[in-house]
Structure formats: C-alpha cells, structure tokens
N, C-alpha and C positions, 0 to 999 in steps of 0.2 A: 708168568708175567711177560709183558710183551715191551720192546725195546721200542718208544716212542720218537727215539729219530731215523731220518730215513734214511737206508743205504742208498751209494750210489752202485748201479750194476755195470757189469763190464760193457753193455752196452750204450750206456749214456756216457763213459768216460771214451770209448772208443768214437764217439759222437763228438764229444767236446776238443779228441786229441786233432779228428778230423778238422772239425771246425777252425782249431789252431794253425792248422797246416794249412787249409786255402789262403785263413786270412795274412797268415805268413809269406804267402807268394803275392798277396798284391805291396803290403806294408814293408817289406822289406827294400826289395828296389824301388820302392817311393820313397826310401828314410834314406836310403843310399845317394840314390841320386839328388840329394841339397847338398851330399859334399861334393859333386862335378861340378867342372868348368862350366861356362857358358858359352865357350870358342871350343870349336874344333876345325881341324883341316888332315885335309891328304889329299895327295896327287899320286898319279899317276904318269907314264910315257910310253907312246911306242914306236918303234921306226916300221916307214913302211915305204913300198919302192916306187912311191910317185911324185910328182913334182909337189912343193906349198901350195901352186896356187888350186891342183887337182885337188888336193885335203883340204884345204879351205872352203872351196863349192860345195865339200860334201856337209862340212861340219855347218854350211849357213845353212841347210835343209832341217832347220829345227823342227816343223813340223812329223819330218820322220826321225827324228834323233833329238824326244825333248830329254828335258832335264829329270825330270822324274822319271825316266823309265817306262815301264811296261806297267807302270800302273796308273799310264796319264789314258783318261777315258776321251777326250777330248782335244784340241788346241784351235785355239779362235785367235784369230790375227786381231792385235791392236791397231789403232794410227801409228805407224812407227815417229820415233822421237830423231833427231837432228843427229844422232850419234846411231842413228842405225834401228832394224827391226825390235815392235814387241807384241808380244802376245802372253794370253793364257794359255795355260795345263790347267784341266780341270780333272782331278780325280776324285773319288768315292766319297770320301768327307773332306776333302780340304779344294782350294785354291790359289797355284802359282802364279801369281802375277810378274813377265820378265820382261825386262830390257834390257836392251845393249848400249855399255857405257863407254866403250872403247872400242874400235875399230880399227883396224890396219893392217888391209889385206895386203898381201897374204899371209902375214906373219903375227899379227898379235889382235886378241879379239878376249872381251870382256863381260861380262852379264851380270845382272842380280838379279836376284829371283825372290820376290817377299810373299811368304805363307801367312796373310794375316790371322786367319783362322786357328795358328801354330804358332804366332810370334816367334818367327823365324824368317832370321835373313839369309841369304846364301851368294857371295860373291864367288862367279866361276871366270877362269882366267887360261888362257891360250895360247900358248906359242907355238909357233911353227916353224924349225929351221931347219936348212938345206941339210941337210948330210950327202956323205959318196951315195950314190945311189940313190935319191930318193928323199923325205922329210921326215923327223924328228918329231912327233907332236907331244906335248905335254898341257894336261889337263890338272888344275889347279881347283879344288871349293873350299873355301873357305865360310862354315857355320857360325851361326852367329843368333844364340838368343835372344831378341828383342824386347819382347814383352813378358815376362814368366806366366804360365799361368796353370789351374792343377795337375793339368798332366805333363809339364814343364819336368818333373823330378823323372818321370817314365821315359821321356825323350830323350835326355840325357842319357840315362844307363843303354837305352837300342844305339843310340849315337857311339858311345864311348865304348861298350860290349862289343856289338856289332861290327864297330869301324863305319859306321854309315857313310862317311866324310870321306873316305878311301873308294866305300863299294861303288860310290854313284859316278865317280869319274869312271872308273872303271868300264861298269856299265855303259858308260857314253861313248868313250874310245872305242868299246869294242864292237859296236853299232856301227860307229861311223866307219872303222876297218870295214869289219863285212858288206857293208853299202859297195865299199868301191875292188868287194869281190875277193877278199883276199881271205883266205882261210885258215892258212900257218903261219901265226903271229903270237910273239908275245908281250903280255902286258905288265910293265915294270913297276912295282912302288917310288916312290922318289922320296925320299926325307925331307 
C-alpha cells in the first residue's frame, strides 16, 4: 500500500527555510523602521589653523564640497535666491535641490536641501568662530521626513543604524579641511 500524501524532502524545506531568510532581510527592517523617528540630527566640529573668513571661501565652493558627497554626479547652479546661492546635486536615482537661507560671512551660513524624490528635508547649519590660532567650524543637519513613502521605513533604519545624520557633516568638513591642504585634523562629534 502506498502513503497517498506527499512528503516534504529536505530539499524543498531547505528551499522554503531559504526563502524565509531573504524575505526576512527585506521585512524586517521594513517592520522596524515604522517605529523610527522621522527627525534626525548630528554635527560635527573641527578646528583648524586659518582665519573664518579663509574656511568660509572654502566652505561657499559647494560645487566642490556638495552636500551629498561623493555620490553627487553632477551640480547645476540655480538663479541664486536673495539670501544667497542655489543649486542642484544630482545623483544616480534621486535629486537635491539646495539653498541658502542664512548668510553671514564669515561666521554663520544655512542651507536646505529638499530630496523630493525621497521626501526628505535636510536643514545644514554653520558656524564659524575665531579660536587662538585659527577657526572652529561646526557643521550642523538636521533630517527631516516630509513626505513618507514605501521606502520611508528603509530610510529610516540607514538613517538611524548608520548615523547617516552624523556621516554627512562629517563627510563635508573633511573635504572642506583637505581643500585648504591640511592633512592632520580631527573630526569631533558634538551632542
């Protein structure tokens, strides 16, 4: 007599354990990320031995020190707005649209930066003060959800995992160091 239902073999269960596990790596940090914030921030600071208004010149050359990084393919000058330059970052799938909301060289300088594509805002924020020897800069982003949308939950957990909010000043500071040549520097967290 022959057993009418069918086994499962070890390899369709090693197929389904598989199948569990991919779909486990997208679903999970998608179910995770609805309990993140929608605000993030971090800054950074570093001192370095030249005058404000020498790190200031560097830090307006946004074209070579944009906000995204090294993964900007592009930047196209805007008509600048009454409070100062704007332009695009245009990278691989998304685009930054930025302006400047605050000016006041040499010492304080403001931006926002809207990913509609990502409904994401990003306010970055500037100071610059004398220290003995040289200027203090501190870089400020401030993230900011806009619009949520399905990969809103994903963004979240690179945001929050990552520290993306931390990485990008980072990033920027230490471009604009090395522009004005200096090699031994370090870059500080700031709470």
């Amino acid at each position: 007599m022959t057993d009418p239902t069918p086994k499962v073999t070890t390899t369709a269960r090693g197929m389904w354990l598989a199948l569990g596990f991919v779909l486990s790596l997208f679903l999970v940090p998608y179910f995770i990320g609805f309990t993140l914030p929608d605000d993030y921030e971090g800054a950074v600071q570093v001192d370095v031995a030249f005058e404000p208004q020498r790190v200031w010149d560097e830090l307006m050359r946004h074209d070579a020190h944009p906000l995204a990084g090294g993964s900007v393919q592009a930047v196209v000058e805007l008509p600048a707005t009454e409070t100062g330059p704007a332009w695009e970052e245009h990278l691989e799938r998304a685009q930054l649209v930025v302006e400047t909301r605050v000016m006041q060289p040499p010492t304080r300088l403001e931006r926002v930066a809207l990913d509609r594509s990502n409904g994401v805002e990003s306010t970055w924020q500037y100071e610059l003060t004398p220290i003995d020897g040289g200027t203090r800069l501190l870089a400020r982003q401030h993230l900011r959800i806009t619009e949520p949308s399905f990969a809103t939950p994903y963004f979240r957990v690179f945001t929050h995992y990552l520290d993306f909010a931390q990485q990008a000043p980072r990033d920027q500071v230490e471009s604009v160091v090395r522009a004005l040549g200096v090699d031994d520097f370090e870059v500080v967290p700031v709470n």
